[in-house]
Structures are given as structure tokens and as C-alpha cells.
N, C-alpha and C positions, 0 to 999 in steps of 0.2 A: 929778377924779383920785381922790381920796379916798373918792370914793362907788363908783367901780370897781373901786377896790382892794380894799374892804369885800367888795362882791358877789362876788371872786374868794376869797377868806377864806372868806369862809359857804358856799362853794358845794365849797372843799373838806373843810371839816369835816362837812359833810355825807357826802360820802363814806367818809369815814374812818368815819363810825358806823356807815353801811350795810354795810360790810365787816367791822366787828366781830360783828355782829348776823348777817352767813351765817356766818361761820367757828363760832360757836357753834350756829346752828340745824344746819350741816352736821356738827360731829364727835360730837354728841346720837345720834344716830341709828348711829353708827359703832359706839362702844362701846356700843351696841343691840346692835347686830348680831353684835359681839366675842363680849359676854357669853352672849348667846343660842345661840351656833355651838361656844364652848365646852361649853356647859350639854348640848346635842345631845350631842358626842362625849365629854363624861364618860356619859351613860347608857347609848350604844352601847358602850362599855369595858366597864360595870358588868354590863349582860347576858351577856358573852362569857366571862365567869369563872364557871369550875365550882362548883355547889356543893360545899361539903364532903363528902368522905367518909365514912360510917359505918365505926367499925371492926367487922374480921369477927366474921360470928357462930356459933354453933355447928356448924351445917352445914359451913361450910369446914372448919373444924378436925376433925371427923369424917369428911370425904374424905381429907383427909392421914393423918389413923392407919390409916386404911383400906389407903391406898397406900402405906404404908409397911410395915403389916403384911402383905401381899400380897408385897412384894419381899423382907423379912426370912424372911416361911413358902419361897418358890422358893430362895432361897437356901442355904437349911439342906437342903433335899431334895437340893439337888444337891451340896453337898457332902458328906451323907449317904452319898450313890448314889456318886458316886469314892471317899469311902475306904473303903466298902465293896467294889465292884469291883477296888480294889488289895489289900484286905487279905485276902479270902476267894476263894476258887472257890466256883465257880456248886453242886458237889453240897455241898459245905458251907453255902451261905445256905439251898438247898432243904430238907436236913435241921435246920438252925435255925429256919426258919421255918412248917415243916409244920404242927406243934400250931397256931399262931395263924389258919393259914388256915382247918384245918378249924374252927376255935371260931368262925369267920365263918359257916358253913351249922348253927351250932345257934339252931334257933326262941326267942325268947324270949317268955318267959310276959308275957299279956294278963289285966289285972284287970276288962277291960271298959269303967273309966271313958275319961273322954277325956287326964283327964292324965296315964293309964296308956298310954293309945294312943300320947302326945307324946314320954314317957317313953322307951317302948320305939321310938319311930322314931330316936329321934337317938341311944342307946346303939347299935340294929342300923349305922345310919351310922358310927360311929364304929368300928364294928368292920369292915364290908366295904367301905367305900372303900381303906380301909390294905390289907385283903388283896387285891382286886384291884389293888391299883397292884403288889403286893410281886408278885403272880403276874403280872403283863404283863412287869414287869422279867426276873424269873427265865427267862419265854418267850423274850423278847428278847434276853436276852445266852446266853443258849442258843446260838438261832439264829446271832444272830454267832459265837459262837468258832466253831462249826461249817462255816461259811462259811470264816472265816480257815483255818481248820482242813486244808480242803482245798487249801490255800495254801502253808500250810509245814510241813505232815506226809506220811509218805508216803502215798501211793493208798492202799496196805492194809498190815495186819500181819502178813500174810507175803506176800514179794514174791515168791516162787519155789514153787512146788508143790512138794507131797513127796516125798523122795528115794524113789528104786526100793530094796523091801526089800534086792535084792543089794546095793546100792551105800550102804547105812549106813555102811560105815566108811571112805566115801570123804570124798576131802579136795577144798574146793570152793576154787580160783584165780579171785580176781575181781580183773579187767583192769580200769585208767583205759582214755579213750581216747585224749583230747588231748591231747599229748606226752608221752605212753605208749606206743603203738601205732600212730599216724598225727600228720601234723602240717597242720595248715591256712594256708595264704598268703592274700596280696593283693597287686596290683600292679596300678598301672592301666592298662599296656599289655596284660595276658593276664585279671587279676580274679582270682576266688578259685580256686584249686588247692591238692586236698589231694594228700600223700602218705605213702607206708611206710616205717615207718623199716625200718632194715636189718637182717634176720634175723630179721622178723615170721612172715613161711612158714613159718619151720624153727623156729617157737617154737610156733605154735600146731600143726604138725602132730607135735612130738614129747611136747608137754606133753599133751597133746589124750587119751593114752594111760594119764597117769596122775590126771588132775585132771577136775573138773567144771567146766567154765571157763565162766565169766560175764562178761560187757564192763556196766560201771556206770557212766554219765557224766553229768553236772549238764548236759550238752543236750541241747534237745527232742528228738523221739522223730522230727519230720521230717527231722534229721538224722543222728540216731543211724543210725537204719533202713537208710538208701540206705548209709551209710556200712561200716557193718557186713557187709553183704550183698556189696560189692564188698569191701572187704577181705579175708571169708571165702566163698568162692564154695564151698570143701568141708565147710562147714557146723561147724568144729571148735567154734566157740563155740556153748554150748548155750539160753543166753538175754542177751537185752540187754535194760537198765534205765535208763533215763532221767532225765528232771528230774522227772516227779512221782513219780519212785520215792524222791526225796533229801529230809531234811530243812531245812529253810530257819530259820537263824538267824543273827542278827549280821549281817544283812545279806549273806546270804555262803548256795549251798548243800550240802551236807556227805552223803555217804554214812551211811546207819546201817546197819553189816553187822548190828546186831543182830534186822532185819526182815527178814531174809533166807530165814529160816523153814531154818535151819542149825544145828548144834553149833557153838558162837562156839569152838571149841577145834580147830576142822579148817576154818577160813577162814586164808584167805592173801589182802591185799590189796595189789596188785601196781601201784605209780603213780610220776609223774616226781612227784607234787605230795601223796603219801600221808599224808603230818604233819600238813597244812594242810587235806585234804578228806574225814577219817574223822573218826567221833565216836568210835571204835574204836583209838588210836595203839598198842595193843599187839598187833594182827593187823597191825601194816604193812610190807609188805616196800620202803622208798623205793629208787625207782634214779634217775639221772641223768634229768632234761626233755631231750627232745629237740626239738629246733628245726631240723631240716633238715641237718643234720653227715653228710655221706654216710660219713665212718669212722667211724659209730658202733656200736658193739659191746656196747651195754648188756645188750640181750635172749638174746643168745647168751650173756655170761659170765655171766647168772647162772641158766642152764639147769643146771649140776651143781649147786648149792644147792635147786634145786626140785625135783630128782628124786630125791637122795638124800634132803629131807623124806619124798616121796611113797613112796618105796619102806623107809625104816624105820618108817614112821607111829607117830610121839612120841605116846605121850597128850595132849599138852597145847602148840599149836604153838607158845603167848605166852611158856613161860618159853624156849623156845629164840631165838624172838628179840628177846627181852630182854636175850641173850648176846651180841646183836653191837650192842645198841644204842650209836650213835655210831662205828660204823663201815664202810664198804665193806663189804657184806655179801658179794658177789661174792667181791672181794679177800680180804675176811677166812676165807672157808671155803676157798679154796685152802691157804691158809696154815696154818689146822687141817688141813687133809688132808695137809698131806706132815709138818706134825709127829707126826702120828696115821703116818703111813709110814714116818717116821726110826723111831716107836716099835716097832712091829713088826719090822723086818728087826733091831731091835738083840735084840730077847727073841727072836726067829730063830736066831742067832747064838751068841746064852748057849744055846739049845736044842743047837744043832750040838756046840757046845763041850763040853757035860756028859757028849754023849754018846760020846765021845771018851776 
């Protein structure tokens, strides 16, 4: 018993050693492996990282004053050019600037050498780049205002030909025409329809005898034209003027009797909207806008105020109606007329009396 118990002993101490002896030849090998697997992915780390940076060198730093000097010179040009363009007209820069351009086409003198040649290239540069940019600009805003010009001035400066030597010291009636002398609708079961207002006939064919009558309206001429011709089929008006006969300002565009190629002292500007549509407020005769009012009587009552001008012809039409300014002009020359009538039959009367 004794001797098999032994052999059962020795046989597992045996084992026990054999198993100490893998577990260290196995985990030798492991942290092999550890360290080595580490050692790999620290170098693939260490290659993946940039090298350092130089800092910049002169080169960069002289493209930036470059470009910065490049947007400081654009800069000052252009604000140059606006406050110049705001603070001058174009014949005022042309006569400021004349001397310097012509001082751009004088030769300058050559000593032959080379750095007389170098010399004289970059002073000629210096002098004709400026005059040419100063002469394209001058061209340029030329052209533009010229352009605008035709925009919101009128076509010409005289808008009417010359009066007939007989008729010098005639007096010239210039008509509105939109609610002045016709009135334009819309409706959307009929669309647009214009029409007359009331006593139009009997205005132009009685005024027609003592006036030069003119029709002047801030609408186009396609419908000026048709307008006008049905209106006067007996031709009483003698010319019509349009939109680009008017000047354009404020957004807004304005008769200028003063191109009318007239004595501004024998115009009479006759409108529902006269205050607000002449550059002119002391030639204006205002009367009532008409808008479709079939009892309207504007154009007939102030027919005795246009004929009595026409037939005492005032030197000077603006200080007379200057005299009814802010009032009914219609109404108010009645009113002078019969106090001017009370006046008479009374010294009438002292006349009958004295001689008695």
C-alpha cells in the first residue's frame, strides 16, 4: 500500500512541475508579442505626425503688402471719383484738368544714357496713365449724363417754333389735359373710356380767337396724339407737347413753360393740377380737377377772365395773377368786375349831378 501511495505522490508532483514549466515557456512568448506589437504601432504613430512648420518667410509677407496695397490704391480711386462726381460738373473737372493732360503729350528730354532712358519712362508713366484714366472718366460721365439727360430734360430748347412776326404780341394759353380738358376711366365691364368735360367746345372755339393755344401733358405722345385730334377735330389747338417735352424731377414730371421758346410774360398755364405740374407757379391759372362731374362749369366760368387778359394785354401777365393768388380766380374776377361797375355808374352819376 505504501509503495502505491508513494508512486501516486511522485506521479503527481510531476505533473505539477510540467505545468509550471508551460505556463512560463507560454506567457515568454506573449509579452514578446505585447511588446513588439506595441513597438510597431508607436512608429506607425510617430511617422503620421507632421513635421514642424517653418515660420513664413519674406515672400509671404511681401504678397500681403502687395494685396493690401493694391485694395488701399482701388479704394482711394474710388472714392476720389464719388467725391469728385458729387462735388464738381463734368465742365468744371474738364477746365481743372486741361493743363495736366496736355503736360501728358510734352516729350521729355533724353540724355541717351540708359538710366536717362529708365528715368524718363517711369516720370512719362507717371504723368500719362493719370491723364488717361482722367480723360476716359471725363468721356464717360459725359456720355452718361447725356444719356440721362435725354431722360429727364426736355427734347429741345425750344419746344415750339417761332411766333409769326404778326402775332408778337400775342398771348400763348397752354392747356393741361388730364383733368383739364378730358377725363380718362376704367371699368371692367366697358375698360377704358375717355371723355369731355363740359364746355370744352365752347372754350376752345371761343379762346381759339384770342390765344395761341397749346395742349402740354406729362403723357406719351401715343396718347396725347389720338387724344387731342378727337378732342379738336376743328384744329383750334395749335400744337401738343408731350412727355418728353417735360422735365423730370423728384421723381414726378413738370412742365417747363420756360422752353417753350415764348415771352414767360404772355404765358398763361391753364390746369386742374397747375401748382403741382409747372416749374413756373407764377404763369398758373389753377381751376378745379375734373373727374367726370357732368355739372361742371369750370371751363366756361373762367372764359371772361381769359378774354378780358387777352383783349387789355398787361405787360406783365405774373403780377396780375399774383393778385388773385389763393383765390377762385373765376369767382374773384367777377367780383372785381361789378365792383369796378358799382365804380363807374357812381362817378356816372356825380357826372350827371354837377351838371345840373
Amino acid at each position: 500500500m505504501s509503495a502505491i501511495v508513494r508512486a501516486r505522490l511522485l506521479s503527481s508532483m510531476l505533473k505539477r512541475n510540467n505545468n509550471r514549466c508551460f505556463s512560463t515557456t507560454v506567457n515568454t512568448p506573449k509579452e514578446q508579442i505585447v511588446s513588439s506589437s506595441s513597438t510597431v504601432v508607436n512608429e506607425h504613430v510617430a511617422d503620421q505626425v507632421p513635421p514642424p512648420q517653418s515660420p513664413p518667410g519674406k515672400a509671404g509677407f511681401a504678397m500681403r503688402l502687395l494685396k493690401y496695397g493694391i485694395i488701399a490704391s482701388v479704394t482711394g480711386v474710388l472714392a476720389t471719383t464719388g467725391y469728385v462726381t458729387y462735388a464738381y460738373t463734368i465742365d468744371e473737372i474738364d477746365e481743372k484738368t486741361k493743363a495736366f493732360r496736355a503736360s501728358a503729350n510734352v516729350a521729355l528730354q533724353d540724355d541717351g544714357s540708359t538710366l536717362g532712358k529708365f528715368q524718363g519712362i517711369i516720370q512719362s508713366a507717371a504723368v500719362t496713365v493719370p491723364a488717361k484714366l482722367i480723360e476716359v472718366y471725363v468721356d464717360g460721365r459725359r456720355s452718361i449724363e447725356e444719356h440721362v439727360r435725354g431722360f429727364t430734360e426736355p427734347s429741345s430748347d425750344k419746344l415750339l417754333p417761332d411766333l409769326h412776326p404778326m402775332e408778337k404780341n400775342a398771348f400763348t394759353l397752354v392747356l393741361d389735359l388730364n383733368e383739364t380738358l378730358i377725363y380718362s376711366d376704367w371699368k371692367r365691364d366697358r375698360g377704358w373710356r375717355t371723355f369731355k368735360r363740359p364746355g370744352v367746345d365752347a372754350f376752345l372755339e371761343h379762346l381759339a380767337k384770342f390765344y395761341e393755344i397749346v395742349v402740354y401733358s406729362d403723357q406719351l405722345n401715343m396718347y396725347v396724339d389720338p387724344s387731342v385730334e378727337r378732342l379738336d377735330p376743328n384744329h383750334y389747338i395749335r400744337f401738343k407737347l408731350s412727355r418728353s417735352a417735360t422735365k423730370y424731377q423728384n421723381q414726378k414730371h413738370y412742365r417747363d413753360l420756360s422752353m417753350l421758346n415764348r415771352d414767360p410774360s404772355r404765358i398763361l398755364y391753364l390746369s386742374g393740377n397747375a401748382l403741382e405740374t409747372s416749374l413756373q407757379p407764377e404763369n398758373c391759372v389753377p381751376i378745379k380737377p375734373w373727374k367726370g362731374e357732368t355739372e361742371d362749369t369750370a371751363l366756361l366760368d373762367i372764359i371772361p377772365f381769359l378774354e378780358y387778359v387777352a383783349t387789355h394785354r398787361p405787360a406783365d401777365i405774373r403780377p396780375v395773377l399774383a393778385s388773385y393768388k389763393g383765390h377762385d380766380i373765376a369767382k374773384e374776377f367777377i367780383e372785381r368786375s361789378k365792383e369796378v361797375q358799382k365804380k363807374m355808374q357812381g362817378q356816372n352819376q356825380q357826372g350827371r349831378l354837377w351838371r345840373r
